[in-house]
Each structure stands twice: as structure tokens, then as C-alpha cells.
N, C-alpha and C positions, 0 to 999 in steps of 0.2 A: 332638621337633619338634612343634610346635601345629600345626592345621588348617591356618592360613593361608598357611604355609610350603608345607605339602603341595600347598594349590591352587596358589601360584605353581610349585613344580617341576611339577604334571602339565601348565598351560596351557602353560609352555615347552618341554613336550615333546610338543606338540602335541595336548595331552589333548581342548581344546575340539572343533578339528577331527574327533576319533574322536567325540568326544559329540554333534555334527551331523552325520558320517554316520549312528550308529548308531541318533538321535533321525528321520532321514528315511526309512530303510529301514522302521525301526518303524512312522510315519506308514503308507508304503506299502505294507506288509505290511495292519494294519489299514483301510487303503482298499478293496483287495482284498476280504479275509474279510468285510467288510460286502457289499459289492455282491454275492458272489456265495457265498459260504461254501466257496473254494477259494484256498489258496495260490498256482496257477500258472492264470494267465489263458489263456484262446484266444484272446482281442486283444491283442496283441502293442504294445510300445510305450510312450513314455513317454505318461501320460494329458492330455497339452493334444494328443493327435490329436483326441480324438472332445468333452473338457471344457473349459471356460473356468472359471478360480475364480473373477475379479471382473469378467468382462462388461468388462475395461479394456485391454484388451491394445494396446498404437500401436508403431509400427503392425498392422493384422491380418493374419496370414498370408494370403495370395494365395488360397489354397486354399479360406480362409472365404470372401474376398468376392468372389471368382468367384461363389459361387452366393449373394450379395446380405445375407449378415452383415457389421455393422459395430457398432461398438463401442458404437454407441449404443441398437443392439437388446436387448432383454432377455433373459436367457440360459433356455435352454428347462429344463423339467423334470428332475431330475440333473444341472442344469448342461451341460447337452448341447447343442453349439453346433448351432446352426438344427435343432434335432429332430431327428427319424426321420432324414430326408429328407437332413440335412446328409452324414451318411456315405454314404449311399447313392444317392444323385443324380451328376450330371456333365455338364459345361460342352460334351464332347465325345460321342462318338461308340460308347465306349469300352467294355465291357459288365465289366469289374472297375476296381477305384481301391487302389493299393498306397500304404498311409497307415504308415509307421513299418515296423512287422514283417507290419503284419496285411494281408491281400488281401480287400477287401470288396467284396459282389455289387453291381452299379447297376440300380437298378431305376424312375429317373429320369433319361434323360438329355435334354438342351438340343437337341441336332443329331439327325437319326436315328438309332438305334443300329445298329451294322454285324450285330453279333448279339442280339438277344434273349433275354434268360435264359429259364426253363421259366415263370417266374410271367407273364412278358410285361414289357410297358413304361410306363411312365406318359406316353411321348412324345405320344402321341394324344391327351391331355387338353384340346386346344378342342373334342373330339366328344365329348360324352357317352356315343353310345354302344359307344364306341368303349376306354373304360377303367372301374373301378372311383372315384366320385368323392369322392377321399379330403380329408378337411380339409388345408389347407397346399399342396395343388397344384390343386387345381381346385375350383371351385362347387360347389352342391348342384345336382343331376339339373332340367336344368328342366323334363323331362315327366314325370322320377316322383317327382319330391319326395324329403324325409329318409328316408321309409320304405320299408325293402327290398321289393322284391318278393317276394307270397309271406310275408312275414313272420308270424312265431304264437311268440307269447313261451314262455320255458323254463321251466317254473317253476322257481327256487332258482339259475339260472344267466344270466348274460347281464343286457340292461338289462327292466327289470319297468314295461313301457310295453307299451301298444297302439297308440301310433302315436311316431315318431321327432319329438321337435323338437330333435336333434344331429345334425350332418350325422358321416358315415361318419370313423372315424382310422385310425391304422396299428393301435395295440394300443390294451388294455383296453373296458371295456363295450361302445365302440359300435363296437371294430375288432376284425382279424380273428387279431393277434398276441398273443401272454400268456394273463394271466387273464381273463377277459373279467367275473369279477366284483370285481375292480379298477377304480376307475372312473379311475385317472391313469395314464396310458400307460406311462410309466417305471418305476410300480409294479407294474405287470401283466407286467414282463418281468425285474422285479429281478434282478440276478444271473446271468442266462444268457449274456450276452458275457462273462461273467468265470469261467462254469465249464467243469469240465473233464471233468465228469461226466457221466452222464447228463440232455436237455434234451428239450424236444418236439422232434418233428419240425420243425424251422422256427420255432421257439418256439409251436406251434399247441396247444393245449389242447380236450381233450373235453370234461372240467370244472371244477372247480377242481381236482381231485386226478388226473385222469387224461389220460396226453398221448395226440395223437394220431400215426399211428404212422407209418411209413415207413424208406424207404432212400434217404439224401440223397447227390448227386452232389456230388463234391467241389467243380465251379468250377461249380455251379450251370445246368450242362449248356449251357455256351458250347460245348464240344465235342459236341453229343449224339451223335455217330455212332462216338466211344468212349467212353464213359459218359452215365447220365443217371439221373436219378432212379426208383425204384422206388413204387409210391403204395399205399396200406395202401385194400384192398378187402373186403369180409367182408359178412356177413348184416345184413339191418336195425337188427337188435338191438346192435349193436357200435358204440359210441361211440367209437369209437376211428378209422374209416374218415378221408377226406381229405374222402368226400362228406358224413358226420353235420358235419363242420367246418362245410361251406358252410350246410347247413340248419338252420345256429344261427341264422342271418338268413335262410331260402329256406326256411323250414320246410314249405311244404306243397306242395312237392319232394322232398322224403323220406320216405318209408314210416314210419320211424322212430313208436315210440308216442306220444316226447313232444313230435315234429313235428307232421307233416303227416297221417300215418296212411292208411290204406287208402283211407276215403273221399276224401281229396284226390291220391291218385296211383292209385289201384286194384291192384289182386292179377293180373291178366292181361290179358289181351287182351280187349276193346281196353283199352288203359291211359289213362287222363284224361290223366296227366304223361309224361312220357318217365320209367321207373323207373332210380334207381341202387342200387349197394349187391346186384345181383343177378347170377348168373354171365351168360354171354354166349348161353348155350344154352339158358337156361329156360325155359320155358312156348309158350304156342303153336306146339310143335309144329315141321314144316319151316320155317314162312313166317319161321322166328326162327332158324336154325341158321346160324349164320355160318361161313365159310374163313377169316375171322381168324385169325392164333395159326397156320395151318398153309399151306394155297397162300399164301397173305399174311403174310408178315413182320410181327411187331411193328414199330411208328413211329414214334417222339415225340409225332409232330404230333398223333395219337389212342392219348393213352396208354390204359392200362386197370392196376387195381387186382390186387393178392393178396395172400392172406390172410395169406402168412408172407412178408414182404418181403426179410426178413435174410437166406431161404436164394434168394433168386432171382440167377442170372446175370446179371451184367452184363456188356456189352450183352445185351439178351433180342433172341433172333432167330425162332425160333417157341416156341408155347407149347400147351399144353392149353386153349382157350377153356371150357369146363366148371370150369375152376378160376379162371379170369378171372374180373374182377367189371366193370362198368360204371360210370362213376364220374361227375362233376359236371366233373372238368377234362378227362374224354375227348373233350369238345366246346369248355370253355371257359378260357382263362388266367385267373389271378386277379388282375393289376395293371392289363393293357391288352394290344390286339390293334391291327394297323393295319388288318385285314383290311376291306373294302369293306360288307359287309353290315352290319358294329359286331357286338353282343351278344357280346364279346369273347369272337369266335370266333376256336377256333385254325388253320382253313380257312378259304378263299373258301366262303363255301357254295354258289353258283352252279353252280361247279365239283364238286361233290360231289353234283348230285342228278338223277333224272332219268332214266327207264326205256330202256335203251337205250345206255345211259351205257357209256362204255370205261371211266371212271377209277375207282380204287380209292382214292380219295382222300377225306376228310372222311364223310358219314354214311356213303356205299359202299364204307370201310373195312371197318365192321361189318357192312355191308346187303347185303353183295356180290350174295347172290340176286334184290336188288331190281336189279339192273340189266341 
């Protein structure tokens, strides 16, 4: 029998059809192993949840133009419909969005949101100071401009400027996700929605080779009063903390060497800065000894750091404060806060301060003795 005979029996036996499954699995097998260098993804789904191929689709899923994609916009980095933002944004109220398989956190929603996740919200975005002000959802800061507060460049990491002319992203150089010496967003996170392996904390990076660390609650602590996240706390010198993260942009807020250093925070009492990255009992003596951790319940609202996250209890109900650390989100969310005073505080601070004071809430969590 010649070739040609053979191809007409296998096409009548439906050969073509097994040659287009087995030609699309392949495709999506290698879609995969590139994005992420893992066979079995953690997004779940067929990939027009989070991808567009040709930016042409008619009509558009409701889902995209709810939040203001249309066919005529151009399709983001990765082919990624409306950015960051797109997955993780919401028309409602709603603080997860179940797209296909996957359950993805909202860290943008439209209406108030009923719960705020641990990072906070981008809802508050007409107040500056009331959120972080990230490109794609709001302005640049109109009283502090591009450049962070605090800001002191890294050398070998991060953007290699002394002052910002890019307003703040979600990841790479000028944001707070990925690599941060990746200057395109998408590149900076290549692969970690698709692996199954080990990732950063939150896709957060120390530096380029080193992640930072923690213990992630699984729905992102919509429930915190039975789980919530654990935050990676340690000594100055550890790049690895949630607070070395923040002071890749707040550098002279962190002790850290190739921060801010001693002389911009100081070693004790009196401190110039408020110090993080230190336990909860250290230095000066009584006026610094906190009931934290013991009369006082751990709280969400004023987390605090340790140094081995993995073996900590969840929920933490008291703790050793001597082993606690102090930390940069103990006071602040990283997205947005509605709270009244802004500086996306995770308390009213009004309510938190004040000799006399009955509350144990916000800084006389910690201060207790101060009240």
C-alpha cells in the first residue's frame, strides 16, 4: 500500500482529529513549561480566563467589560486582559472572584468591600493618603510626588535612580511584586501563577535570587479569626523580613546596611524612626516592655513578625513577645486602608492613643504601659 492510501485510511479513521487533540495538548503542555517551568498550574482553567490571543474577541465576556476592557483596547503584557488589575479587581463588593477553577484574591473593588483582605484595598483611591498609588488605578501622590518616602537606592537591586520619574506598578522595578530588577511587570513574575513549586511569599522578592518569607493564609485572611497569615520577622540583617520588602522603597526606615542604617533610624532610645525588624522587648528597658503576646491576645489588625513562620500556630492566640519582631505592616496595609487619619493605617489612630486610654487597640496594642 503507498503513503497515500495510508493517509486516506488514517483520516477516515479519524486520524486528523487525534492529530488536533494531540497537536493542542502539546501547544498547552508547552504554554505551561514556558510560563512557569511546571506541568500542573495553580490557576486553574482554560487560559482565555486571565489571556486574550488577538485582543479580538465579539463579543467580550461581561466579565472583561464590567471592569472597562473592550476589544479595542490593547492587550496588556503576557497578553494579560486589563493587567494586574484585571484579575484581581471587582465591580462588587465581594473580597474573592472564582474565574474557571481558580479562586483569586480582589484587591480592587468598585462598591465598598464587605471584607478587606490582609493587604487592604485599593477602594479608597480618590484619597491619596489613604492607599498606595499605583499606575492603572490612581494618579501619582499629589503632595509627594513619584518618589517614595524615605527612598535610598539599592545598589545591584531595584530601580538605580535618585529620584522616581515612574509613578509606582504592581510588580517589577518600580512595584512591589516579582523581581524588582525586571523592569516589565510580567517579566518580573514570570511563571509563578503557573507554578507549583516553591514561590515568594506573595511573589515578594528580597533580591533577585532570594524570596521573602512567610506563612500565607489560604483565602487571604477574609476569615482572619480562623486563619490569617504569619509575616516573616528577624534581625536587621535578614533580607528576607516583610519589613526589608517595604524598605526597598522606605529605605531609611530600616536599619538594614544597605537601607537606611542606624543613622536614619538609630539603635535605641530615643529612636529618630519608629524601628522594625527588632523583638518587641528590646532596648530601653521597662518604658518598652509590652503585655502583647500575653494579657493581650495576638490581633490581625496589629500583626507582628517571627522568625520561623512555618512552625507558628495558626491562629496565634498568645505568644512570647521576646520572639516577636516588629514589623512595617504592624501599623500599615500594603494596598489601602479606609481608616480616617489615611497613612494606610490599619487602626483609627485617634482611637489608639492617649495617656489614660482604656483601649488596647492600634499603637496601645503594643504600648499598653503607655496608657
Amino acid at each position: 500500500m503507498d503513503t497515500r492510501a495510508r493517509v486516506k485510511i488514517y483520516i477516515r479513521k479519524g486520524g486528523v482529529r487525534k492529530m488536533k487533540k494531540a497537536l493542542i495538548c502539546f501547544l498547552s503542555m508547552a504554554f505551561v513549561l514556558a510560563m512557569g517551568g511546571m506541568a500542573v498550574a495553580k490557576v486553574s482553567g482554560p487560559c482565555v480566563n486571565c489571556h486574550t490571543m488577538h485582543s479580538s474577541q465579539s463579543p467580550a465576556p461581561t466579565e472583561w467589560t464590567d471592569k472597562g476592557w473592550t476589544s479595542t483596547t490593547p492587550p496588556a503584557g503576557a497578553l494579560v486582559v486589563t493587567g494586574c488589575h484585571g484579575c484581581h479587581s471587582s465591580i462588587e463588593s465581594d473580597s474573592t472572584l472564582t474565574v474557571g477553577g481558580s479562586t483569586l484574591p480582589i484587591v480592587w473593588n468598585k462598591a465598598a468591600p464587605a471584607n478587606p483582605l490582609a493587604g487592604g484595598n485599593f477602594y479608597w483611591q480618590t484619597d491619596d493618603k489613604k492607599v498606595h498609588n499605583v499606575e492603572g488605578i490612581s494618579g501619582q501622590d499629589v503632595n509627594l510626588g513619584l518618589t517614595p518616602p524615605g527612598w535610598k537606592k539599592i545598589v545591584g537591586y531595584g530601580p538605580d535612580v535618585t529620584e522616581w520619574s515612574t509613578q509606582l506598578t504592581c510588580a517589577g522595578s518600580y512595584g512591589c511584586h516579582g523581581n524588582r530588577n525586571a523592569a516589565d511587570q510580567f517579566a518580573s513574575i514570570r511563571g509563578y501563577h503557573h507554578a507549583t513549586g516553591a514561590t515568594p511569599y506573595r511573589f515578594l522578592h528580597g533580591d533577585a535570587t532570594t524570596f521573602i518569607g512567610g506563612k500565607e493564609d489560604a483565602n487571604w485572611e477574609e476569615t482572619p479569626s480562623s486563619g490569617h497569615n504569619v509575616y516573616k520577622g528577624n534581625t536587621i540583617d535578614d533580607i528576607t523580613t516583610i519589613s526589608y520588602l517595604c524598605g526597598q522603597c522606605h529605605g531609611k526606615f530600616h536599619k538594614h546596611g544597605d537601607l537606611g542604617g542606624t543613622s536614619e533610624v538609630g539603635s535605641a532610645s530615643p529612636w529618630l524612626r519608629h524601628p522594625t525588624d527588632i523583638a518587641l522587648a528590646a532596648s530601653g528597658g521597662s518604658y518598652f516592655t509590652t503585655d502583647y503576646g500575653t494579657t493581650i491576645k495576638y490581633n490581625t489588625e496589629t500583626p507582628v513578625g517571627f522568625e520561623n513562620p512555618d512552625v507558628v500556630t495558626v491562629p496565634i492566640t498568645t505568644f512570647d513577645a521576646a520572639d516577636a519582631r516588629v514589623l512595617c505592616v504592624s501599623c500599615h496595609r500594603a494596598h489601602g486602608s479606609g481608616n480616617t487619619q489615611g497613612d494606610i493605617l490599619r487602626f483609627e489612630y485617634d482611637a489608639s492613643i492617649g495617656a489614660g486610654s482604656t483601649a488596647t487597640t492600634g499603637c496601645l496594642r503594643c504600648h499598653q504601659r503607655q496608657r
